[in-house]
C-alpha positions as CSV (number, residue, x, y, z in Angstrom):
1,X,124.5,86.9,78.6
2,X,128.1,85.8,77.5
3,X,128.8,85.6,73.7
4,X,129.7,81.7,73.9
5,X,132.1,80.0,70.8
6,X,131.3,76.2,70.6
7,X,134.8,75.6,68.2
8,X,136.1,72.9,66.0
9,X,133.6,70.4,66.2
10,X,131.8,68.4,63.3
11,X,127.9,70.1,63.1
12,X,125.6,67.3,63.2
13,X,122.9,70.1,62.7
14,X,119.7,67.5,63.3
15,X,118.2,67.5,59.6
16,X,120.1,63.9,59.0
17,X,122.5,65.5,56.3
18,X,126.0,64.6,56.4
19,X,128.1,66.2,59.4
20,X,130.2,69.0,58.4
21,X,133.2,71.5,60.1
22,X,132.1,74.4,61.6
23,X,131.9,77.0,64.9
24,X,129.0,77.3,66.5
25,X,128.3,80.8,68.2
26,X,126.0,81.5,70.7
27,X,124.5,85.3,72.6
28,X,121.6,85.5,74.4
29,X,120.6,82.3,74.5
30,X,120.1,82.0,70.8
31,X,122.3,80.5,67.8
32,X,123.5,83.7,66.5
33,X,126.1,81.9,63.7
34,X,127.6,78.5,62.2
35,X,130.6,78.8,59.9
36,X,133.9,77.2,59.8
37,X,136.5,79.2,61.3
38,X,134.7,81.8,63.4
39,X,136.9,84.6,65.2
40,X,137.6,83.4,68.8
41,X,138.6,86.7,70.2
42,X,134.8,88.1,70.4
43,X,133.9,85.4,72.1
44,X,133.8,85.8,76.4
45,X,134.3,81.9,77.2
46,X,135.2,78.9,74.6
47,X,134.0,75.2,74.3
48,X,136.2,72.6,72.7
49,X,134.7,70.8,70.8
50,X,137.8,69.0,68.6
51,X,137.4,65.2,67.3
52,X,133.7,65.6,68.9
53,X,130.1,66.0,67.0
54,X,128.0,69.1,67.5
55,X,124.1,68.6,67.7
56,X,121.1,70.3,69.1
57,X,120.4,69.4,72.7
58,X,118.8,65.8,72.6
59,X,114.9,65.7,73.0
60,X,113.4,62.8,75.9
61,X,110.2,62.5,73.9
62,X,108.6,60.5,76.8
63,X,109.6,61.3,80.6
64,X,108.3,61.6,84.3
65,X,109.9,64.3,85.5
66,X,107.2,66.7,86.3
67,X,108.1,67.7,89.6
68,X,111.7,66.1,90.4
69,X,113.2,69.3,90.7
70,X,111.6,69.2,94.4
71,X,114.0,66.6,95.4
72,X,116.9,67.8,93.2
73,X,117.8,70.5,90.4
74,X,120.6,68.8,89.0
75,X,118.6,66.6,86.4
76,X,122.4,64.4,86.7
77,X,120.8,61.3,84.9
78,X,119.5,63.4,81.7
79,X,122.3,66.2,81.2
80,X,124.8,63.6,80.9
81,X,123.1,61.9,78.0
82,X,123.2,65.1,76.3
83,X,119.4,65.8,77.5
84,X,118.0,69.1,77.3
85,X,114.7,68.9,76.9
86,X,112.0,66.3,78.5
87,X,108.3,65.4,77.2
88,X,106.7,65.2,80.2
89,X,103.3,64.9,82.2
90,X,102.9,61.5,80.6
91,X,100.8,58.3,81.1
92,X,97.8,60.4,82.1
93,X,99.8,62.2,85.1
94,X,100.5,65.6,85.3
95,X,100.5,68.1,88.5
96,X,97.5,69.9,87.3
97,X,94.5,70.4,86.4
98,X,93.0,70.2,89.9
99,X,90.1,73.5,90.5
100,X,90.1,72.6,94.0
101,X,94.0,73.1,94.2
102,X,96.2,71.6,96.8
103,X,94.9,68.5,98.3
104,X,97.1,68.5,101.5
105,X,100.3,70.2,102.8
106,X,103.2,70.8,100.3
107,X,101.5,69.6,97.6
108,X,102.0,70.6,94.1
109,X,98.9,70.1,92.6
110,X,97.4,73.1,90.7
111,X,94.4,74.6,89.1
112,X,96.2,74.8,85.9
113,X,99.2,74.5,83.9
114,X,99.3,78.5,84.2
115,X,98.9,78.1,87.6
116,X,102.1,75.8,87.8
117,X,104.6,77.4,86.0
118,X,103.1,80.8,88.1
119,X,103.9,78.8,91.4
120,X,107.7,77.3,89.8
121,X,108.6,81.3,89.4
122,X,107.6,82.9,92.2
123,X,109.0,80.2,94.7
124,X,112.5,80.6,92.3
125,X,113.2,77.2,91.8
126,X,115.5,75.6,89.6
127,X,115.9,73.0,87.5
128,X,118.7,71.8,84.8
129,X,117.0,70.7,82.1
130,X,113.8,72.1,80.2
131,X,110.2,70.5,80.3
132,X,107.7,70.4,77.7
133,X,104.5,69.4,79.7
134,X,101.5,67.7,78.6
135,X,98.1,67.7,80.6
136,X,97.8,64.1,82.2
137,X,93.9,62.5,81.4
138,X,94.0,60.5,84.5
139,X,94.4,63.9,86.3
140,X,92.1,65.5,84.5
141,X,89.2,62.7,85.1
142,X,90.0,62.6,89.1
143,X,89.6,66.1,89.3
144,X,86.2,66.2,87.7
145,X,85.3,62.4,88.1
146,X,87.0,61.3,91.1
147,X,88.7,57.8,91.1
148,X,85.4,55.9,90.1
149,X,84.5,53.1,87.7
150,X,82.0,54.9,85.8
151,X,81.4,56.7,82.9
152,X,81.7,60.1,82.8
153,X,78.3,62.0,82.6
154,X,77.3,64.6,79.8
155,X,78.3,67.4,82.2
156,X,81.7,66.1,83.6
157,X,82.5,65.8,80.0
158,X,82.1,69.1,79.2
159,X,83.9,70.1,82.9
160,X,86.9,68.3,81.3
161,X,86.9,69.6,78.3
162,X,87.2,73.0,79.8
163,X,89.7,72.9,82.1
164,X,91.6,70.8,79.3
165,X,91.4,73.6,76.5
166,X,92.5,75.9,79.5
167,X,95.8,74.2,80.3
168,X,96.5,73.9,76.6
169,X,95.6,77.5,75.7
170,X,98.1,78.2,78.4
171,X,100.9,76.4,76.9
172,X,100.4,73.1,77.5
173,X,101.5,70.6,75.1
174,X,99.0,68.0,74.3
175,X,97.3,65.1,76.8
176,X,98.4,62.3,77.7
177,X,96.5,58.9,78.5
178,X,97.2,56.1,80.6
179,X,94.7,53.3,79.6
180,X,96.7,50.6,82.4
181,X,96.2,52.8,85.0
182,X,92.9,54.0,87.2
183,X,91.5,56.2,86.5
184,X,92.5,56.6,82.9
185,X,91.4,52.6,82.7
186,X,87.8,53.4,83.3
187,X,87.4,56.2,80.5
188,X,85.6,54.7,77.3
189,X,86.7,55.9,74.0
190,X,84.0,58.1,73.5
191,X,85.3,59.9,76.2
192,X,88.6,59.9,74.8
193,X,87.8,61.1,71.3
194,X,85.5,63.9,72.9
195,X,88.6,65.1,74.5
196,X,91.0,64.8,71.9
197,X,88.7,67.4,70.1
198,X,89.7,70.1,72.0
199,X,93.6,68.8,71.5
200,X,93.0,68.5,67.5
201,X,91.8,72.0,68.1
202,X,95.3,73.5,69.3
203,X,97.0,71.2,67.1
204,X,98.8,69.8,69.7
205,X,99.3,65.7,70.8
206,X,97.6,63.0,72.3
207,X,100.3,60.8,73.5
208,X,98.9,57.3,75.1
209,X,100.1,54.5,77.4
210,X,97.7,51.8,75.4
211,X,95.4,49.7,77.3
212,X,97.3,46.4,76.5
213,X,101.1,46.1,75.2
214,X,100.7,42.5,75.1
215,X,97.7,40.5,74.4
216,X,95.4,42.8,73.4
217,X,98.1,45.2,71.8
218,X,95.6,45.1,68.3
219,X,92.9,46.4,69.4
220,X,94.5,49.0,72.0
221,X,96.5,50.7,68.9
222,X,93.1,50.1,66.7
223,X,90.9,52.2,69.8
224,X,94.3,54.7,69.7
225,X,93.9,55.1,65.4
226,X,89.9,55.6,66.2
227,X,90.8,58.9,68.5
228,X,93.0,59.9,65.9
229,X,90.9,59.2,63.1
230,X,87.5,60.8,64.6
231,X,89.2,63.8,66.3
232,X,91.6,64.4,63.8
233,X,94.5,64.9,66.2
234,X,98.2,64.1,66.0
235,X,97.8,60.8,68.0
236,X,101.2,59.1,69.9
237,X,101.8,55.3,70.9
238,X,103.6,56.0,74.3
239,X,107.2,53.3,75.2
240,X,105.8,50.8,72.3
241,X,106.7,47.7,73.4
242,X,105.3,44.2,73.3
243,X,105.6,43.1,76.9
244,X,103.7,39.5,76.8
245,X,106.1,36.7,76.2
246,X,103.1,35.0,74.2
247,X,103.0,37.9,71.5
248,X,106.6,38.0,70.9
249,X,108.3,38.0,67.6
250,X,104.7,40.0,66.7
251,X,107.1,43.3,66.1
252,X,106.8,43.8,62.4
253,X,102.9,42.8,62.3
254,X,102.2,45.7,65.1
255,X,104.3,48.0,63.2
256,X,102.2,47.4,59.8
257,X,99.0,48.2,61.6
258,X,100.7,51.5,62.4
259,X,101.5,51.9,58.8
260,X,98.0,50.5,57.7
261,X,96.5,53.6,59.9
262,X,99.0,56.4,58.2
263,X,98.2,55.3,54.9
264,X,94.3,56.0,56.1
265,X,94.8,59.0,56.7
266,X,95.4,59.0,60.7
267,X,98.7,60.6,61.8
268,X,100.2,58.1,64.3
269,X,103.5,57.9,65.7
270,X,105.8,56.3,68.6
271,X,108.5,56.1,71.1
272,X,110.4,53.5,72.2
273,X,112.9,52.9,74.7
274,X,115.8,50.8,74.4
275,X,115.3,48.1,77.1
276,X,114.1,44.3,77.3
277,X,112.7,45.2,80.7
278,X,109.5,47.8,81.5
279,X,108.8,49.3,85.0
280,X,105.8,50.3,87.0
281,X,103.7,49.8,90.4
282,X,102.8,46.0,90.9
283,X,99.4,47.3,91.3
284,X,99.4,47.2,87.4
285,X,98.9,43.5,88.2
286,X,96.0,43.7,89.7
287,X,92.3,43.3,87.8
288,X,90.9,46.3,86.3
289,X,87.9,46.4,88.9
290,X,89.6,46.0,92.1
291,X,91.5,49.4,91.2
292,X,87.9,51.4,91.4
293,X,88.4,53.5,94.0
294,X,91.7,54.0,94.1
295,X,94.9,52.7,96.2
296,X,92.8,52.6,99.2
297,X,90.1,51.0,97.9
298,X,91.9,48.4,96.3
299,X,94.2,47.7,100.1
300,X,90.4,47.6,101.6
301,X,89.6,44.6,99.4
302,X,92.4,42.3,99.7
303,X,92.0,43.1,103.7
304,X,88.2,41.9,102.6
305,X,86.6,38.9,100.8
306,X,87.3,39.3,97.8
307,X,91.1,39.3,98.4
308,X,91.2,35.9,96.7
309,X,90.0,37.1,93.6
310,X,92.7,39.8,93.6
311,X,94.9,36.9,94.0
312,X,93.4,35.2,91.2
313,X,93.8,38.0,88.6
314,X,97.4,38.4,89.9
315,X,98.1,34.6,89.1
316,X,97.6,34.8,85.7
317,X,101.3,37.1,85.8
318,X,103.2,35.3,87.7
319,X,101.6,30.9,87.8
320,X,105.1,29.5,88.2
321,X,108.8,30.0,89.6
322,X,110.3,31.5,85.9
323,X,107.3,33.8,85.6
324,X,108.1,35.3,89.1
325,X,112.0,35.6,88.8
326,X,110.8,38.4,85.9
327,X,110.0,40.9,88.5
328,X,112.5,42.5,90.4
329,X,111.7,45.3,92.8
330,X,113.3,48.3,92.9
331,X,111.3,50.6,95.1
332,X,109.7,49.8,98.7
333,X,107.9,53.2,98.9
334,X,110.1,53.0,102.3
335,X,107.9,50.4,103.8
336,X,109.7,47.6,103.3
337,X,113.5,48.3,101.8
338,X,114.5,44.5,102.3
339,X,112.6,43.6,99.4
340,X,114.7,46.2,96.6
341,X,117.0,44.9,94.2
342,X,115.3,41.2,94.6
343,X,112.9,39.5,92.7
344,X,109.3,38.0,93.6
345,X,110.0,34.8,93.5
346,X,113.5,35.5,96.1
347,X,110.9,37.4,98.8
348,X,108.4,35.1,98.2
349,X,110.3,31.8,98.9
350,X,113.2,33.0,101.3
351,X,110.9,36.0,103.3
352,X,107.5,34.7,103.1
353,X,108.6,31.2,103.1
354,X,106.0,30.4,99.7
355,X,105.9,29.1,96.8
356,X,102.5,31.2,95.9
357,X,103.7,33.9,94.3
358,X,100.3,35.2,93.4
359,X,99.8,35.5,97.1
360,X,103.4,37.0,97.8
361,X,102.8,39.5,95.4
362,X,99.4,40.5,97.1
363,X,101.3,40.6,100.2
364,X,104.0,42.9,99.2
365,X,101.4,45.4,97.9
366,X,99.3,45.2,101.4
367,X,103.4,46.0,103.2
368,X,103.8,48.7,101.2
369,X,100.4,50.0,100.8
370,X,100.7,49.6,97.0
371,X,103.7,51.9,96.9
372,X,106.0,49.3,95.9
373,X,107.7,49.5,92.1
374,X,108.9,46.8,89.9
375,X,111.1,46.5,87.0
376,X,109.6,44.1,84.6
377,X,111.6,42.0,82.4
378,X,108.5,40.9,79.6
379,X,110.2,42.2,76.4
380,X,112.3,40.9,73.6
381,X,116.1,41.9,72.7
382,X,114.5,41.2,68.9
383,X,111.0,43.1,69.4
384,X,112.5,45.7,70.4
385,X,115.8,46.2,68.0
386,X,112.7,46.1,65.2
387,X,111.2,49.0,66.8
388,X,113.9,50.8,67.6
389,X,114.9,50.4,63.5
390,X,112.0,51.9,62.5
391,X,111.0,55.7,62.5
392,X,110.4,56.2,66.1
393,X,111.6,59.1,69.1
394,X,113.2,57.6,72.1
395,X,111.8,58.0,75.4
396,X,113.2,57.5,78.5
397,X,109.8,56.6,80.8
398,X,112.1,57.8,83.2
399,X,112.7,60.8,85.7
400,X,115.7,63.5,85.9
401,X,117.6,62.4,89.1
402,X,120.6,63.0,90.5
403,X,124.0,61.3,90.6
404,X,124.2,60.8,93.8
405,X,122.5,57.3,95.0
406,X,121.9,58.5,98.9
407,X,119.4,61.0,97.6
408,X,118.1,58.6,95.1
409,X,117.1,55.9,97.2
410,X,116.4,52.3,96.2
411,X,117.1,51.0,92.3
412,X,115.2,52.7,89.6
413,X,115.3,51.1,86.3
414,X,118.5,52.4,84.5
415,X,116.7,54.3,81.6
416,X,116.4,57.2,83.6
417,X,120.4,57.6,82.8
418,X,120.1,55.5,80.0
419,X,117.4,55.1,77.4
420,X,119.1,57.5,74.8
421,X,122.6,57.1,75.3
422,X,121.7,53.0,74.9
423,X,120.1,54.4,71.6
424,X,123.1,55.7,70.5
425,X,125.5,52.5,71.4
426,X,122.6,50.4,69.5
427,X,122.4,52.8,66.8
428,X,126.7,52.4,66.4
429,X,126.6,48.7,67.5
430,X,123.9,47.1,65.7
431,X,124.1,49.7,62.7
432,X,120.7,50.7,63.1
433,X,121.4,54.0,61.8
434,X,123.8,56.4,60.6
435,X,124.9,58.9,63.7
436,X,123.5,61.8,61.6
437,X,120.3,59.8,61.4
438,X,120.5,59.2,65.0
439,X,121.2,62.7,66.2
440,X,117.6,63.6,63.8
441,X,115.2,61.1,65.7
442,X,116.6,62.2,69.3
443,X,116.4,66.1,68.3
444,X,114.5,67.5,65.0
445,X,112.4,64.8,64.4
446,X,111.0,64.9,68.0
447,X,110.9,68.1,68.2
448,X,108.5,68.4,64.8
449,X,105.7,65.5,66.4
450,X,105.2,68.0,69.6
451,X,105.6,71.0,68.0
452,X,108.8,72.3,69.2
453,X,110.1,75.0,66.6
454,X,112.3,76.7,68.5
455,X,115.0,74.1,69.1
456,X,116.1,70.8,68.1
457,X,118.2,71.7,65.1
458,X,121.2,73.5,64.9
459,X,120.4,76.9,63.0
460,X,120.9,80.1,63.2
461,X,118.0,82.0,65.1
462,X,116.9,78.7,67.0
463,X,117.4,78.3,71.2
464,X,120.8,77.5,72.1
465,X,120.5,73.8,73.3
466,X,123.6,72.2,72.1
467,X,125.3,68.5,73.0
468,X,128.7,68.1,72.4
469,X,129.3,64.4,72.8
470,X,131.6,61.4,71.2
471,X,129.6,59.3,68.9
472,X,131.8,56.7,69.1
473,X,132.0,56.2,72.8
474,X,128.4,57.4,74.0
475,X,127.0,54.6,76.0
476,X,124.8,54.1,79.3
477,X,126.6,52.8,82.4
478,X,123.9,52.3,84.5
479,X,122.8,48.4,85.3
480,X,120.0,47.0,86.5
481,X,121.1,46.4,90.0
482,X,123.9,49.6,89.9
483,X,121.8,52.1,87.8
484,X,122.3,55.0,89.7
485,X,125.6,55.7,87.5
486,X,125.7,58.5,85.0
487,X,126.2,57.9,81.0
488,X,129.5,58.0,79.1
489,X,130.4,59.9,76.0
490,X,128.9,63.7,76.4
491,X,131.7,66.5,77.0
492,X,129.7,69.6,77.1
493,X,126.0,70.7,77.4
494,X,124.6,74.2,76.4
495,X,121.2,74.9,77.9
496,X,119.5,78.1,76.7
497,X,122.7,79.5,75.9
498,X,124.3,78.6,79.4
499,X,126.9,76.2,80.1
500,X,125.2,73.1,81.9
501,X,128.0,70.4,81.2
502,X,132.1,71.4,80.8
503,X,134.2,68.7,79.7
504,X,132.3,66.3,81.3
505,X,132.0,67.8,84.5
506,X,128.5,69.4,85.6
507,X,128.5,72.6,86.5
508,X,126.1,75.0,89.0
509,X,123.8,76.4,86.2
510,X,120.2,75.6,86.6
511,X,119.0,76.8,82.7
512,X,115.9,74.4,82.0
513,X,112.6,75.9,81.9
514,X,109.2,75.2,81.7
515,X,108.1,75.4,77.8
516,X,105.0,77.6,77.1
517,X,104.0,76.1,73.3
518,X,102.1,79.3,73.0
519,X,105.0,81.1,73.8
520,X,107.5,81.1,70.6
């Protein structure tokens, strides 16, 4: 590989300390030397870096990106936030563990993480930024389970906890839970603890998507402290958010109960994402028990008599006009692509000519066969600037995707090109933090809570993942209703020693790779 010379920049080397003058040199992919002044004329190609900050390649410590690189390589919407690596496999999905393996034509579901990143080689695919993948729970319980409202029996517990400590002997990086989602929402915590055992036992991370970010937000971070507590594992609070407009303002009490739990003893920590509005399926509206099943189960019930109590349990979101103008959908699952880019309370009054929107809502889900997503807007500017103030990673929540909107299709919440270039023009804005401080909780500090020690600081000997970016003029450009627009502010992008981003302009190297923890 080319001996690279990142020159003239100001290090912001991911420890927080003060920003300093130097060269940054790279060979074979590594960091081979950072010193002011270092001899140009060894080097085979040269990066400017002049009036610009140099910092390890930023960490997405909460993504969905598992298998975009099917649809596209470039990974557009993270490389130019100064992106290298993603936490994936979140919210309790991941492509594997399924024994049975592939469930239908050209899918990518596999026996194990091994499996996976076998498959990703020999079929010599590309993608442009690097994943560190978890093992998703809810995959984890369907495979063994099935989609089913039950508890899991003596010996699917043990099934799970195989194939689990399989994935992460393999290099997996932790599990991840998502407790609003089937079938993650029918696993009871002894369960979850039993499982977290065998993460505590590769001293890796469970990360979680709680059961409640709203209402109930005490006692899904109290069941989250008790899995940490009883298994002894590193335990994660997944986008932590308060996304009930009754519990807002609540920031600083949630954040005490995290501190309460440290101070016992449990170690807990979190990522946020720098947005007032949240994104899912509308299915997340729908009661717990008419989920059971599955997505055809629950289109089987409102097609049934007990559609009205489906109804019912959607009401309590969305009883009135305002409550309905907070949801604006921005995927039709290409069923229905009238409704993307308007709210539920536009389709319901102006397409299905109601004033229900309990019943629109329902409706929209039968159109689409439940494939229909939703960008939320349940959060607080305040909530969240209190979070986002306090020790925490960023995560996106989002996917790597292209920059090119025909291939994207319909409008996915901006954090996907957002989240952590909006961190930074928050950071600089509201003075949350010093840009050194902010280059440490998008790079080293994320990197140390899941276990990354080869990258993520700018040192000699470490994985040459470098952003070269503006501090003062990073910022997201995407919009709610015109998010498919790439961020502002990063001018070059060093992926495993290769050239990912020049001056601003992307360039045909596909560098990221799937991270073995086991493998360093």
């Amino acid at each position: 590989m080319d001996r690279l010379l990142i020159r003239g920049g100001t290090v912001l080397d991911g420890t927080g300390r003060p920003g300093f003058e130097a060269d940054v040199e790279v060979k074979d992919g590594v960091i081979t030397a950072v010193a002011p002044r270092l001899p140009a004329g060894a080097a085979d190609r040269v990066l400017d870096a002049r009036g610009l900050a140099v910092a390890p390649g930023f960490i997405d410590a909460h993504a969905h990106s598992d298998t975009m690189f099917l649809k596209d390589d470039s990974g557009a919407s993270k490389l130019f936030q100064g992106i290298t690596t993603e936490i994936s496999g979140n919210c309790g999905s991941s492509p594997f563990p399924y024994p049975e393996g592939e469930k239908e034509a050209g899918s990518w579901r596999c026996a194990s993480f091994g499996e996976f990143l076998d498959r990703f080689d020999r079929e010599k695919c590309r993608m442009a930024v690097n994943q560190a993948l978890l093992v998703g729970h809810g995959s984890l319980r369907e495979s063994v389970v099935g989609a089913d409202d039950r508890p899991a029996t003596e010996a699917e517990l043990e099934e799970m906890y195989r194939l689990l400590d399989e994935d992460l002997s393999q290099g997996a990086w932790g599990m991840s839970l998502g407790l609003e989602y089937a079938p993650g929402c029918f696993a009871d915590t002894r369960e979850l603890g039993f499982l977290a055992g065998a993460v505590k036992k590769h001293g890796d991370t469970v990360t979680c998507h709680m059961r409640s970010e709203g209402l109930h937000i005490g006692e899904a971070i109290d069941e989250l402290v008790s899995i940490g507590r009883e298994s002894g594992a590193h335990v994660h609070i997944s986008h932590l958010k308060l996304d009930n407009h009754s519990v807002h303002g609540k920031a600083r009490e949630v954040w005490e109960r995290v501190l309460s739990a440290r101070e016992c003893g449990v170690d807990i920590t979190a990522d946020v994402y720098p947005y007032t509005a949240s994104s899912t399926t509308l299915t997340i509206r729908c009661p717990r028990w008419s989920l059971d099943g599955g997505d055809e189960a629950l289109l089987d019930r409102l097609a049934g008599p007990r559609r009205r109590e489906i109804v019912e349990g959607i009401r309590a979101h969305y009883p009135t006009a305002a409550r309905a103008e907070t949801c604006l959908f921005s995927d039709d699952g290409g069923l229905w692509p009238e409704i993307v880019g308007k709210t539920l309370k536009e389709v319901a009054e102006t397409m299905l000519c109601t004033r229900d929107y309990a019943e629109a809502a329902a409706r929209v889900i039968e159109r689409t066969r439940a494939r229909v997503w939703c960008v939320f807007f349940v959060m607080s500017e305040a909530d969240m600037l209190y979070f986002l103030s306090r020790d925490v990673s960023v995560g996106s929540d989002g996917r790597a995707l292209p920059a090119d909107t025909e291939k994207v299709g319909g409008k996915p919440h901006p954090r996907s090109y957002g989240a952590v270039a909006e961190f930074f023009r928050l950071a600089r804005e509201k003075r949350l933090c010093t840009p050194e401080e902010a280059v440490k909780r998008v790079t080293l500090d994320t990197a140390t809570r899941f276990g990354v020690t080869d990258r993520g600081i700018i040192s000699v000997g470490k994985k040459a993942d470098i952003t070269v970016f503006d501090p003062g003029a990073i910022a997201p450009r995407a919009t709610y209703l015109d998010p498919v627009r790439t961020a502002a502010g990063v001018k070059q992008v060093v992926i495993n020693g290769g050239v990912a981003l020049e001056n601003g302009i992307q360039t045909e190297f596909r560098g990221g790779r799937f991270l073995r923890k086991n493998s360093r």
